[in-house]
C-alpha positions as CSV (number, residue, x, y, z in Angstrom):
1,X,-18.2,-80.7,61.8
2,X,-17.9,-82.4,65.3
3,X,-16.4,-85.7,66.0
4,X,-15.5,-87.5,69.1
5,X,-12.3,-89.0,69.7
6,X,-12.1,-92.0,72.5
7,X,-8.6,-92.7,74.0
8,X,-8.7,-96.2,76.1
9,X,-5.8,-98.5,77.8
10,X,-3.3,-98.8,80.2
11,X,-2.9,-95.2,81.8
12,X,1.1,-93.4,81.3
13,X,2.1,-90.1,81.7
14,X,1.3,-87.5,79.1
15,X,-1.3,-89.7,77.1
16,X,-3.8,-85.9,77.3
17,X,-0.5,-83.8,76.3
18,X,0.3,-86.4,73.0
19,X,-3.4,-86.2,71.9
20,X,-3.8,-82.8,72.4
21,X,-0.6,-82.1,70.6
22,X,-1.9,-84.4,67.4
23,X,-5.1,-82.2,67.7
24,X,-2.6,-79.0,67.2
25,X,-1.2,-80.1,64.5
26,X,-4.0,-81.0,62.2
27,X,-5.8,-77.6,63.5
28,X,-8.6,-79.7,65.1
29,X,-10.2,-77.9,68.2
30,X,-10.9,-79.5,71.2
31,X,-14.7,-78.3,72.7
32,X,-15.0,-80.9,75.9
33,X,-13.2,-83.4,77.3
34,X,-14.3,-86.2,80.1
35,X,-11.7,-88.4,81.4
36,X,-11.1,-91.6,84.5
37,X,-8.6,-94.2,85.4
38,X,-10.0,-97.0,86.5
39,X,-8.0,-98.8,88.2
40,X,-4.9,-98.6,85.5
41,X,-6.7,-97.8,82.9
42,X,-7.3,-94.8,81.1
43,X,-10.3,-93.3,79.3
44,X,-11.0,-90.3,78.0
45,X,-13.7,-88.7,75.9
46,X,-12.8,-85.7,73.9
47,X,-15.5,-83.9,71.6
48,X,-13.9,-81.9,68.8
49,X,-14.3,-79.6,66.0
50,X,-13.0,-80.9,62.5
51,X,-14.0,-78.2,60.3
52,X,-11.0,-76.4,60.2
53,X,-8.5,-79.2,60.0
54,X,-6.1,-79.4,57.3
55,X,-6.5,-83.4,56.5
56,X,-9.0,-84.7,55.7
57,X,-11.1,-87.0,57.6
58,X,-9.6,-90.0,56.5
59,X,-6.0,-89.1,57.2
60,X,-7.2,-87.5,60.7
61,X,-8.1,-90.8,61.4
62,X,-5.0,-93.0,60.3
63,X,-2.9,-90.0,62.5
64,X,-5.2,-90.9,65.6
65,X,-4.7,-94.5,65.0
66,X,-1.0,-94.1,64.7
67,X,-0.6,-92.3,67.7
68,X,-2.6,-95.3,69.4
69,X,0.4,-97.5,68.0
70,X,2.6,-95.8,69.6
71,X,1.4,-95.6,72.8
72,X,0.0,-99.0,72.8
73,X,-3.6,-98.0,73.4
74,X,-6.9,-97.8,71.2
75,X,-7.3,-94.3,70.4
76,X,-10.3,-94.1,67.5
77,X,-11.9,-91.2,66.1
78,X,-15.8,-90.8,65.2
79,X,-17.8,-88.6,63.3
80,X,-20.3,-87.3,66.0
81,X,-23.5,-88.3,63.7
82,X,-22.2,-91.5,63.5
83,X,-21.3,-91.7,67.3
84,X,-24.8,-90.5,68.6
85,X,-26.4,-92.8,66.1
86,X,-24.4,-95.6,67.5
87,X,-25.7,-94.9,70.9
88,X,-29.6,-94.1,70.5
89,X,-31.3,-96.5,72.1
């Protein structure tokens, strides 16, 4: 299963290295990733694969959210059906 995980605020260093270290730990692959700062913000894009993590999707996303705590941005994951079906015009 695919999802997509947006990471948006106020760009610091290592905000890729912390995500991608959460995405270690729960054994979630990262397939693609888009990323800019505008300005001083930071946004990024990543679109990974779930299937093998070892939480389940609910406690993948309370992990993300955390993380987004605790670097004081918004970092939310989505299934990817949900996300494209959000975005179909």
């Amino acid at each position: 299963m695919k999802a997509v995980i947006t990471v948006i605020g106020r760009d610091t260093v290592g905000v890729i290295a912390r995500v991608s270290a959460v995405c270690a730990e729960l054994n979630i692959n990262i397939e693609d990733v888009t990323q800019s700062i505008l300005q001083d913000m930071f946004c990024m894009i990543m679109l990974v694969d779930v299937s093998a993590a070892n939480a389940d999707p609910a406690a993948v996303r309370v992990r993300f959210a955390a993380l987004g705590e605790e670097m004081g941005m918004q970092v939310t994951v989505t299934r990817q059906e949900v996300f494209d079906a959000m975005h179909k015009i």
